[in-house]
C-alpha positions in Angstrom: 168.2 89.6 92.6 167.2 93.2 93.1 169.6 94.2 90.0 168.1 92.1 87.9 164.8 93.7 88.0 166.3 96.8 87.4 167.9 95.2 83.8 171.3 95.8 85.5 174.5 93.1 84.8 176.1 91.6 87.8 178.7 89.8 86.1 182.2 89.6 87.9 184.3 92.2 85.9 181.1 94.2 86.4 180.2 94.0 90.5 181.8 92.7 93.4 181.0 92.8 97.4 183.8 93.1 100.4 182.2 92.6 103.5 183.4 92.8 106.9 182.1 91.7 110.2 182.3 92.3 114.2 182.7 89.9 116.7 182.4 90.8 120.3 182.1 88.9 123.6 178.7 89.3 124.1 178.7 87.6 128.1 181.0 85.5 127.5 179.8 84.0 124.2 181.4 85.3 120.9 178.6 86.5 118.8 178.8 88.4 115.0 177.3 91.6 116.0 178.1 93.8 112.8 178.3 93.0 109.1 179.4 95.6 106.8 178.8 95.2 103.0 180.1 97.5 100.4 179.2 97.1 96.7 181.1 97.8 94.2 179.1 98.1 91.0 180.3 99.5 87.2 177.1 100.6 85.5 175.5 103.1 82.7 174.9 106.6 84.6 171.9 106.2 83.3 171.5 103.3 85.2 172.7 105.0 88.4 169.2 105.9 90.4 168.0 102.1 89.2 170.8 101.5 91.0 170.7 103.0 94.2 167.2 102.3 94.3 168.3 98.3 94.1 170.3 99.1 97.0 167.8 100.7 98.8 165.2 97.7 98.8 167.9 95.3 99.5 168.2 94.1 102.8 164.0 94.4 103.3 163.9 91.9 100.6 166.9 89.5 101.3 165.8 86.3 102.7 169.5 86.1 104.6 169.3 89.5 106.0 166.0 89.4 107.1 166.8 86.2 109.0 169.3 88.2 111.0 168.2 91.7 111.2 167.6 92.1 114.8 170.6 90.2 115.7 173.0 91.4 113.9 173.4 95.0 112.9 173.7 95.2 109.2 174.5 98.1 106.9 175.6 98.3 103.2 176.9 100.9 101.1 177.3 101.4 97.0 180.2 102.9 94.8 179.2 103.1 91.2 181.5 103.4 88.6 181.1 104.6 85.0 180.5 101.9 82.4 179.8 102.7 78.3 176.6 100.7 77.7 
């Protein structure tokens, strides 16, 4: 994972995704046209621009998005919270 690399804890008290998702008649066939992540991350501040960088890089290195990009529109977003290190 792109955190990872930056040294930055994704454990579950720490980070959590909601995503939500289009679907539209697409003629006649109902196709997923829209997935919307948001990330939801406590961290260091210091660890902030690590971060956002992670975020950044994301979906050009994500095997699953990377399968999809051209079919599906996919956008992310990330709210950081204070943590104490």
């Amino acid at each position: 994972m792109v955190l990872a690399g930056k040294k930055i804890r994704t454990f579950e008290h720490l980070y959590r995704a909601e995503v939500t998702g289009d679907i539209e008649d697409v003629d006649g066939v109902l196709k997923v046209t829209r997935i919307k992540v948001h990330y939801f991350l406590k961290v260091p501040e210091e660890k902030w621009e690590d971060a956002n960088e992670a975020l950044d890089a994301y979906l050009r290195l994500c095997p699953a998005a990377q399968s999809v990009i051209g079919c599906i529109d996919i956008s992310h977003e990330l709210s950081l919270e204070p943590m104490p290190e």
